[in-house]
C-alpha positions in Angstrom: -146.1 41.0 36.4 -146.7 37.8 34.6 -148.2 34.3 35.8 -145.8 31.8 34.4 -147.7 29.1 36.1 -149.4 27.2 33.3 -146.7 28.1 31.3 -144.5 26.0 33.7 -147.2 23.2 33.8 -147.5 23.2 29.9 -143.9 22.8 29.5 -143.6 20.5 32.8 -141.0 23.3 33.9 -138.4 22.6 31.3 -136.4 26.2 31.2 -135.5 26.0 27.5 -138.8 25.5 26.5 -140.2 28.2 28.5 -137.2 30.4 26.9 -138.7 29.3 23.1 -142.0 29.8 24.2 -141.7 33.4 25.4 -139.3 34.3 22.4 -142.2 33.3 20.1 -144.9 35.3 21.8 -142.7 38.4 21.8 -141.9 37.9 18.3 -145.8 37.2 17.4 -147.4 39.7 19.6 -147.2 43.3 18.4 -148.2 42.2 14.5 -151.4 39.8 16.2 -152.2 43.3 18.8 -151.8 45.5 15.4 -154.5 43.2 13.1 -156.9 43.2 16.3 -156.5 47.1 16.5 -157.2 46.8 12.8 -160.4 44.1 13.1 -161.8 46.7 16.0 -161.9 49.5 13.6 -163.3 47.4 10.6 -165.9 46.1 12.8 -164.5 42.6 11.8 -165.8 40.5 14.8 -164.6 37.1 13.2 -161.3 37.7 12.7 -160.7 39.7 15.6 -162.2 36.7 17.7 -159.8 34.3 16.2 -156.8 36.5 16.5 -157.8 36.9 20.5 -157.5 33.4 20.5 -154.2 32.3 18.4 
């Protein structure tokens, strides 16, 4: 279960825009979860903080 509420309040509740912006986060996701399983195991703090935060 997902809280779409600041989604909504980003995109002042405009549907398509909710549509593109949840397209692009599955699209983005898996390769940005894969490089921060990949900054845990190379101890890389930096990069894994600014992936955790894109």
């Amino acid at each position: 279960m997902v809280n779409l509420t600041f989604l909504k309040k980003f995109t002042k509740d405009d549907a398509q825009k909710m549509k593109r912006y949840i397209s692009l986060y599955l699209d983005v996701a898996p390769k940005t979860f894969d490089e921060m399983k990949r900054n845990l195991k190379n101890e890389d703090w930096e990069q894994l903080r600014i992936n955790a935060h894109s």
